[in-house]
N, C-alpha and C positions, 0 to 999 in steps of 0.2 A: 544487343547483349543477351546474351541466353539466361534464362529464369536461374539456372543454377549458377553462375558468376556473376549474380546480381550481391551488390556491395548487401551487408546486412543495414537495417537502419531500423528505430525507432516507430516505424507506423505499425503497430503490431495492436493486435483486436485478441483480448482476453477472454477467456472462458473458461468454467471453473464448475464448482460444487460444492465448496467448502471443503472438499474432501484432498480433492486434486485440483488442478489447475495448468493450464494451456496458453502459450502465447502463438497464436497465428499472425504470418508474417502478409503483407499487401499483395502476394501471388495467390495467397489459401495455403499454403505451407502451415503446418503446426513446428513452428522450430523453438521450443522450449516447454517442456512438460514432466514435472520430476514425480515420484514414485517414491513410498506409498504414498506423502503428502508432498507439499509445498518444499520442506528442505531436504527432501530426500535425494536420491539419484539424477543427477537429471536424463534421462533416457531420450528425450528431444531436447538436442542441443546443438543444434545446428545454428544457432544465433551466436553462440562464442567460440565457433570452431570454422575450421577452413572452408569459406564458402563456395569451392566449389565443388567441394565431396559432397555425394550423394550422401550420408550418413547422418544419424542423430535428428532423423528429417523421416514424416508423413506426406507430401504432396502427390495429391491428385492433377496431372497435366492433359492438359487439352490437344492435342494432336492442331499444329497450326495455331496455335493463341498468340491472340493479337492484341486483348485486353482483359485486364479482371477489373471488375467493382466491387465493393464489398457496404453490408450496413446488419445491422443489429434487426430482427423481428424487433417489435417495441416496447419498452421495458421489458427486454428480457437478455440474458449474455448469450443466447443464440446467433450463430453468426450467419447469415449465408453472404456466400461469394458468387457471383455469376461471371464466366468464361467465355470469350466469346472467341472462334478461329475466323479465320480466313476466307472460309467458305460458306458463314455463315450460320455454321452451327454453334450451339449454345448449350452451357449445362450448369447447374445450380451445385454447391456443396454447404446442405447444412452442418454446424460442427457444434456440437453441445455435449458436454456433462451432465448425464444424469441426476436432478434432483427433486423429489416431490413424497410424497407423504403418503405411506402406504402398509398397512399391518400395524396400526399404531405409532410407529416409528419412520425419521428421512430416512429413506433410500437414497446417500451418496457415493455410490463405488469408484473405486478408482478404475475407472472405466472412462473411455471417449468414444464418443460415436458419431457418425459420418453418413448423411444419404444424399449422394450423388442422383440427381434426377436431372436428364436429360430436355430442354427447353425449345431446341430447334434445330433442324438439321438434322444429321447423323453424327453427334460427336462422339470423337474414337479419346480414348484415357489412355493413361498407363498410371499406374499406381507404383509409387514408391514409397516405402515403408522398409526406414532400418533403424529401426530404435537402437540404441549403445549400451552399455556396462561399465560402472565404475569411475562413470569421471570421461565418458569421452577417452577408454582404454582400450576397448575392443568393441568391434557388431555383438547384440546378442546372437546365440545361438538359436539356429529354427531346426523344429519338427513342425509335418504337417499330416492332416487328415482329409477326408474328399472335402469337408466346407468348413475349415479352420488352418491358421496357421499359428504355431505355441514356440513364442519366444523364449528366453535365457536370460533373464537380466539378474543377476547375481542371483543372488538366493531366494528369489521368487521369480514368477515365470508370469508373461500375458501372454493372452490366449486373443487373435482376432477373428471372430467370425462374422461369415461373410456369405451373400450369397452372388456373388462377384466369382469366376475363375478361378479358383488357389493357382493354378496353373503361370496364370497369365499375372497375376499378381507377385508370385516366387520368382518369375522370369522379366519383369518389368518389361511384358511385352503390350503393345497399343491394341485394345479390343474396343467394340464399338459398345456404346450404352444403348440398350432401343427401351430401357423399362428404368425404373426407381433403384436403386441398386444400394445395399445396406452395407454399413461396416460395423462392427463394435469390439473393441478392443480393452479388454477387461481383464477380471479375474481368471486363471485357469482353472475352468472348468465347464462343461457342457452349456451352452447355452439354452435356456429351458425356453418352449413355446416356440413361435413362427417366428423366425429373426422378422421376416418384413413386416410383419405386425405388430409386435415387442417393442421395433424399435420404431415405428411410428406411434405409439402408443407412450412409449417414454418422452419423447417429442412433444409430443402434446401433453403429456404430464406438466412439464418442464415448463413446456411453453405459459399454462395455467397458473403452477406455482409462483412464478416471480412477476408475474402479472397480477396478481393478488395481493404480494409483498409488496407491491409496489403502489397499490392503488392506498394502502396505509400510511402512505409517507406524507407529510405535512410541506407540502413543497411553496417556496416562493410565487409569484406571480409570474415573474420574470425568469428569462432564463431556465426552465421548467427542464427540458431536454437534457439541458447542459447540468442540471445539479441529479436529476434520476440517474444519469450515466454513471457519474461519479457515486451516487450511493450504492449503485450495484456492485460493482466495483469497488468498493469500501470492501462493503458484505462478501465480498469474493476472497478478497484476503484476511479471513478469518479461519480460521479450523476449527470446526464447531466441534470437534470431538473434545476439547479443552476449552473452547471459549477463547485463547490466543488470538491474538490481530499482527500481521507480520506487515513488516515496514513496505514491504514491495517484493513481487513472487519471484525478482530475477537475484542474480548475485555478478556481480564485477565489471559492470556497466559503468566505464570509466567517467569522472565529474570532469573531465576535461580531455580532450585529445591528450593523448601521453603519457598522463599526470601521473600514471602510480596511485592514483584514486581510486582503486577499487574495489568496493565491500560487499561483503556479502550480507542481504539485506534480508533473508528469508526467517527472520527471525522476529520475535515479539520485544519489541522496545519500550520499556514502560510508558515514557515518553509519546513516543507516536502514537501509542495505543489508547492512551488519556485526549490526544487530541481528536481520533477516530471517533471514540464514541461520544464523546462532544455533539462533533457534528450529525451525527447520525441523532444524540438523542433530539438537538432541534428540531429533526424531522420526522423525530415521533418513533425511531426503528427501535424501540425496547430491547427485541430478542436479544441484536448484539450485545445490546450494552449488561443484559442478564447472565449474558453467557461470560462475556467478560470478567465480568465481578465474581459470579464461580471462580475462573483462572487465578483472580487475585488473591482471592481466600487462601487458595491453595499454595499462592508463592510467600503470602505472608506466615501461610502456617508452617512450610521450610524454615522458615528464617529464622522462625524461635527467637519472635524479639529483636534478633540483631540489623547486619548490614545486609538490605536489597540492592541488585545487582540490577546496573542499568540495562539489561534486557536476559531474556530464557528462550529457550526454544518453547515450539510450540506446545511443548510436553510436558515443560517447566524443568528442564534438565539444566543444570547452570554451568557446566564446562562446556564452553563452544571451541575448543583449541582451534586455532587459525593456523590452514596448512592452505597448499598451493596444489594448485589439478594442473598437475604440467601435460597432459593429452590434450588441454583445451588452449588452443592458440589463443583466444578474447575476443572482444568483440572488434571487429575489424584488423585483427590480429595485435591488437594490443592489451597482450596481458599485462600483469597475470592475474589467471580466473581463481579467486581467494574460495574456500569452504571454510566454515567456519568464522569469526570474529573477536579477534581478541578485544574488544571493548568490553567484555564480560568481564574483565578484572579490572577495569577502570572504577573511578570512585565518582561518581555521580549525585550529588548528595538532593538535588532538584526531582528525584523518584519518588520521594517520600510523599511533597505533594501532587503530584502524578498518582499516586494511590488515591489519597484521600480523598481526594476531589470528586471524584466520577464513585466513588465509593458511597458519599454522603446520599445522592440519592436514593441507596436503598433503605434509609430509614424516613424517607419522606414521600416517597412517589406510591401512591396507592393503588397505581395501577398494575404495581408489579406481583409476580405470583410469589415471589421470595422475599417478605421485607427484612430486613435485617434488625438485629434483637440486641438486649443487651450484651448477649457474648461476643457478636461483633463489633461492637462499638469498646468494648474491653480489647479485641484483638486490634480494632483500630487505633487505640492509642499509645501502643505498644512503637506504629509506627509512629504518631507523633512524635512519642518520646524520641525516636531516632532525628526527626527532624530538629527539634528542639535542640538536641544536642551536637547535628554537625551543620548548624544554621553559618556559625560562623568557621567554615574549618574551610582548608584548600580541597576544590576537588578538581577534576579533569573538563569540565562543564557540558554544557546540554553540544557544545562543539567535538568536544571527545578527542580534545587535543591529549597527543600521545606522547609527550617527550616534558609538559609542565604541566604545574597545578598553583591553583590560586583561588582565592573565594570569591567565585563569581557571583553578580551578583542577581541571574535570573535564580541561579541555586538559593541564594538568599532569601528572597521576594517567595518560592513555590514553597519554602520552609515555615517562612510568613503565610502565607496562604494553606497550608497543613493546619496549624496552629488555630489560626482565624474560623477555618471549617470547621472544627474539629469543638470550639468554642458555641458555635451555631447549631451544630447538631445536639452539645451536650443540655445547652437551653432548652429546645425543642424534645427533648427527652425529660426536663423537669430534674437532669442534673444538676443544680444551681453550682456546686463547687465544683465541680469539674470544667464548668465556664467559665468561673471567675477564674480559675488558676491557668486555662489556655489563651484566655480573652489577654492574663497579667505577661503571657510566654508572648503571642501575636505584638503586643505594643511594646514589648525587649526590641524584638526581634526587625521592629520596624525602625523605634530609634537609632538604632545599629546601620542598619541601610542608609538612614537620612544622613548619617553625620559619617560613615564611613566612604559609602558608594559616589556622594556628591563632591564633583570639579566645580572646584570656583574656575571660571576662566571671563574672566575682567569683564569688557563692555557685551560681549555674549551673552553673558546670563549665565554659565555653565551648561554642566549639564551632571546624569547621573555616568560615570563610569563602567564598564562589562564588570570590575571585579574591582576590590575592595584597594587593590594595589598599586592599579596602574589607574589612566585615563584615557585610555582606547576606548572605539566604543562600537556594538557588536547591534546585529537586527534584534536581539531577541529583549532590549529595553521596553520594543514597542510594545510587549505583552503586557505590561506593568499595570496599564490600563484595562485588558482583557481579565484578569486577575483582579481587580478589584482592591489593588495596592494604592493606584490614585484613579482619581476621577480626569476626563479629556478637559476639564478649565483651567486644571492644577498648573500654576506656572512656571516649577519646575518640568514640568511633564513636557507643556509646550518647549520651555528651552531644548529640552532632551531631544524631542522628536526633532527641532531644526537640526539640531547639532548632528543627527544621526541621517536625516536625509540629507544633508549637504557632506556628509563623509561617506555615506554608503551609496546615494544612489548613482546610478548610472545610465541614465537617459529614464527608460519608462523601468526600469528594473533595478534588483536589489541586491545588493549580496549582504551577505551572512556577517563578514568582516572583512577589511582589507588589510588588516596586518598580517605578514608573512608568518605562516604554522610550520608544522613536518615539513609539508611537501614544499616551503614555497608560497608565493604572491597566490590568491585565490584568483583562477583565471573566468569562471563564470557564477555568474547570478542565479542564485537561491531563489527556486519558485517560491517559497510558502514565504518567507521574508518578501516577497512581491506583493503577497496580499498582504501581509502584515501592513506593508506601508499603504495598499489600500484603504485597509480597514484605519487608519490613523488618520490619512486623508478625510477621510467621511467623518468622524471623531471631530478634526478640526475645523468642519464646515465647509471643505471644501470636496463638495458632493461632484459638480461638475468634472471635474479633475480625477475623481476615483472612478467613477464609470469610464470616462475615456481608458484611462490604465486598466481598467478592467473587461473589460472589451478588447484592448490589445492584447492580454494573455489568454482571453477564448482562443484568441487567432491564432495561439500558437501552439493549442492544443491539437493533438495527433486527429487524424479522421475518425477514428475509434471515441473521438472525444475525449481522453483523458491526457497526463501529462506526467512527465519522469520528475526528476529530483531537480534540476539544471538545464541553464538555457543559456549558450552565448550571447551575451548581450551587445555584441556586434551583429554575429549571422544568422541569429534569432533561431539556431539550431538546437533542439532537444539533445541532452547528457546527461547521465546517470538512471541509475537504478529504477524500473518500469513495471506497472503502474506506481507511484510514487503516494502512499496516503497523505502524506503533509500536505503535497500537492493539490491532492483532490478534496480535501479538509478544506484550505483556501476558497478551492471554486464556490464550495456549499456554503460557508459562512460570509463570504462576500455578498455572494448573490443573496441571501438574507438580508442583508443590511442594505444593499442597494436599489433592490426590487420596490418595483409598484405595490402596494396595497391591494388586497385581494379587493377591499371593500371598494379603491379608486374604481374598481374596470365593471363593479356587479352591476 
């Protein structure tokens, strides 16, 4: 099969800046990369469009290629790919984003850059490069100069320069590499300095920077590879120009063959983004979680008091209208490719503590450069108040079911845990009535859960219910414990959790729920609910059992190391939306909990 009617699929190796971001595909292909950020254009999009158009697509090919391998420099989202043809020749393609710290301030442009060095043999290229417009509506348009070609992409232009043929590169004809050969595809304008210097020289910037970043992280014993990977890649889908954390760089990466599943995930979900920095802050990453808390500020001080919306763009713009890119077939031709998200007007009432929460450390972590003051903690209780008062109200739940509402009860419990925070910070501050009166909201709010949420069910034991109404029962109970609503002896908790893994799970895997929503029976299993029920397994002493399960979900991480939203838990095939944060939250907080002790191995 020819590289360009190769099926799309999920092994895709991310690269990024904070700025922009790139998904290269298992050939060296860049086939998804939007402009100016993360939800912008996608101008590489050759992942949800007709695979066997040259279009929407950056690949450099090998004359005779007979294999690629690809791996990560270490700790770092540089990518190289090595090529090898037929006759023996061989050629490397580093692919990296500009990021490193320069004049006082990052340097992250939206720019990609590329240096093709030749390994062995004589290998001969061809460079294809045709970036889109609009959704996958049109090629942009090119002008060229003797060492640059200046693209069209709506109302901004990239400019690549190159010390490569313009010639041979406009014409996609095969020329041989006998030297290093540069690309960078940027901003439109001059490139300033020696391209072959600059851009080895950012290269090793790059390379430096997140090699540093990384040696600050407080990582497990165990599994060290495997949780670095995922924190880079946390840190990638961030937009540090707001402090935003977007759920996952792609958009309409269907949760199932067929399904009609698919959303556009390039956006900040309170939600995910409270579970992100979580994880990150266990491992000691402050920056994101600093930069985050900026972003918060800034959506709670829109709010003026009132209702937060379960997710913003990266800008903190709250109209995300949900339209359809009909120029983009989807991914394997199954649209449709969604922009936008209508879950912005869903009622989510489980945000409130998703604020708080990751909030309260900045009036207790003293390592931060910003600690939060009384005005913040007045701004914060603004959202309590909201909690407080739709603790017991229907909302669409942390599921974002779109056709009913009912009070669920993780909403309940993060409402409770607003409260409860909010109580502990107020103490901690020598608030004395401001504690008493959220400590008096926290133990409303709890009794209410106890006596609403719980199923009697006879020789069982019961259990707690997803929502006040019914007695279904959903993954997101297991949190109940992560939350600090009960302790793992509590024997309701114990009921709950048999109750929920003899309904949800399905061999080593988990799904989310199995009662039938919008779409239909849920046809695959919810990664992070996978570790969910890891992390409960270890919870209930059965340690042996979480590591086996946990172990089998390394396995079914992509080569790249990381892991999308969904997994068939038949064909153990990855679906949905890629890199997935939930997902890779999971990896970092399991392997916390199940790791060696640094002090066992010293």
């Amino acid at each position: 099969m020819m590289e360009s009617e190769k099926m799309p699929n999920l092994e895709l190796w991310p690269i990024g800046n904070c700025q922009v971001s790139g998904l290269i595909d298992d050939t060296g292909a860049l086939v998804w990369g939007c402009i100016p950020r993360v939800d912008g254009d996608p101008v590489f999009c050759s992942l949800l469009n007709d695979a066997q158009q040259d279009v929407g697509v950056w690949r450099i090919e090998l004359e005779g290629q007979i294999s690629a391998s690809q791996q990560y420099i270490r700790n770092t989202p540089i990518l190289v790919t090595r090529l090898e043809a037929e006759d023996g020749s061989a050629l490397e393609v580093l692919d990296f984003c500009p990021r490193y710290e320069g004049q006082g301030r990052m340097y992250r442009p939206i720019a990609y850059a590329r240096i093709v060095r030749p390994i062995a043999g004589n290998p001969r290229v061809r460079v294809v490069l045709h970036p889109m417009k609009a959704y996958g509506a049109s090629l942009a348009e090119t002008t060229n100069g003797t060492n640059h070609i200046r693209y069209l992409v709506g109302s901004q232009a990239l400019r690549l320069s190159t010390d490569a043929p313009v010639g041979y590169v406009l014409e996609k004809r095969f020329f041989r590499i006998e030297q290093d050969t540069h690309f960078f595809l940027g901003p439109d304008e001059s490139f300033a300095g020696n391209l072959r210097v600059e851009v080895r020289r950012m290269e090793q910037s790059t390379r430096k920077y997140w090699q540093q970043w990384v040696r600050g992280l407080a990582t497990p014993f165990e599994w060290q590879d495997e949780v670095i990977r995922c924190a880079i890649t946390l840190k990638l889908c961030q937009h540090e120009e707001t402090g935003a954390i977007v759920a996952a760089l792609t958009t309409s990466i269907p949760e199932a063959p067929h399904s009609e599943r698919n959303w556009d995930y390039r956006y900040c979900w309170i939600r995910d983004s409270y579970y992100t920095v979580q994880a990150l802050n266990r491992l000691g990453a402050l920056d994101v979680l600093e930069k985050y808390l900026s972003y918060l500020r800034n959506i709670v001080d829109s709010a003026k008091g009132g209702m937060i919306q379960p997710l913003y763009s990266v800008m903190g713009e709250s109209e995300l209208d949900e339209t359809t890119a009909v120029y983009l077939a989807g991914y394997r031709g199954m649209g449709p490719v969604r922009r936008g998200n209508a879950a912005y007007k869903q009622i989510q009432h489980d945000c409130y503590g998703q604020i708080v929460l990751p909030t309260v450390q900045g009036f207790i972590d003293r390592r931060l450069l910003r600690m939060a003051d009384d005005r913040d903690f007045e701004s914060l209780e603004q959202v309590g108040e909201m909690a407080w008062k739709m603790h017991d109200q229907p909302d669409a739940g942390l599921w974002e079911f779109r056709t009913r509402q009912e009070v669920h009860t993780y909403s309940a419990v993060m409402s409770w845990a607003a409260c409860d925070r909010l109580a502990n910070v107020a103490q901690f501050l020598d608030k004395h009535d401001r504690a008493d009166l959220w400590r008096e909201r926290a133990d409303a709010i709890r009794n209410k859960i106890e006596t609403a949420a719980w199923v009697e069910n006879g020789e069982e034991g019961g259990h707690y219910g997803a929502s006040f109404e019914s007695d279904y029962l959903d993954a997101s109970l297991l949190q109940m414990v992560e939350l600090r609503f009960l302790s793992p002896d509590n024997e309701r908790f114990k009921s709950t959790f048999a109750a929920v893994e003899r309904e949800l799970r399905r061999g080593d895997f988990m799904l989310r729920y199995a009662a039938e929503d919008d779409f239909g029976a849920p046809e695959t299993a919810f990664n992070v609910c996978t570790f969910w029920l890891i992390e409960a397994l270890y919870l209930a002493g059965r340690n042996a059992e979480a590591r086996v399960l946990f172990e089998t979900m390394l396995s079914h991480m992509t080569r790249s190391g990381l892991l999308s939203e969904d997994l068939d838990y038949e064909t153990g095939e990855l679906w949905g939306n890629f890199p997935q944060t939930y997902s890779l939250v999971g990896v970092i907080n399991c392997a916390g909990l199940l790791s060696k002790a640094w002090s066992e191995v010293r």
